[in-house]
N, C-alpha and C positions, 0 to 999 in steps of 0.2 A: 254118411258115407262109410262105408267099409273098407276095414284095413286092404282089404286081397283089390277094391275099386282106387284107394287112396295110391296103394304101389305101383298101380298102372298107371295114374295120375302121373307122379312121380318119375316113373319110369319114362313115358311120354315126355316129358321135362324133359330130362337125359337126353334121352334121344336127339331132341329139338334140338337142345345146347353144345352137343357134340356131329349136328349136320351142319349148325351154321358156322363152328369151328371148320369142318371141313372144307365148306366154303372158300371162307378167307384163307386157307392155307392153300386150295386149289388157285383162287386169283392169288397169293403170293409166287408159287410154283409158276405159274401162267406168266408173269410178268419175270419172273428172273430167267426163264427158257427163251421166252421171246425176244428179248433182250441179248441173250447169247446164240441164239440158233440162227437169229435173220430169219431169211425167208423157209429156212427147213426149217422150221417150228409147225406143228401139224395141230393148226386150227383146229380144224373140223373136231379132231381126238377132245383138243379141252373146251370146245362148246358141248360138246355130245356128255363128257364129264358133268359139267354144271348143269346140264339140263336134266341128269339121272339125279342128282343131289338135290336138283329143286321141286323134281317129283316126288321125291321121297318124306320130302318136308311138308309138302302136302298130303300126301298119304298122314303122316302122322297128324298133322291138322285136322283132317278127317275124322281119324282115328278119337282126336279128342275131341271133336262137336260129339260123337256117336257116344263116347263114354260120359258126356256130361248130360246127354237127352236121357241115358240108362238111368242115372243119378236121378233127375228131376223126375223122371216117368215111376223109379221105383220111392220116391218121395211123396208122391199125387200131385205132381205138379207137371203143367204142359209145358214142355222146352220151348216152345215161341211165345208163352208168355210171359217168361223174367225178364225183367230189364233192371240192369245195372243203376243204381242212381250218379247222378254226375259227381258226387261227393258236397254237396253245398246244401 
């Protein structure tokens, strides 16, 4: 792997780690507003919220199947045929 493949690697991490951050901090937001708003608490806004944050996190998911197949494909190896061993 390549330093400029490993940063993207990396980088993708990042990302990952600071969307599921956003997450939990969106369902903390979500429960201390609902909590205080009652019924004017506007649903709809923080499902619409989670569901852009949980697209996004697939996107990156994506993003790192497609960097891991570039990996294997520019190694000579076919990306459906590695498999992990179980560890044992």
């Amino acid at each position: 792997m390549t330093s400029v493949e490993s940063e993207a690697r990396k980088a993708l991490n990042r990302l990952r780690r600071a969307l599921e951050k956003s997450r939990k901090e969106l369902t903390s937001l979500t429960g201390a507003l609902r909590h205080a708003e009652g019924e004017d608490f506007p649903t709809e806004a923080y499902v619409e919220a989670e569901t852009r944050i949980q697209e996004v996190l697939e996107f990156a998911d994506g993003e790192g199947r497609r960097l891991q197949a570039k990996v294997l494909q520019a190694g000579g190896l076919e990306p459906g045929r590695v498999r992990r061993s179980g560890g044992g």
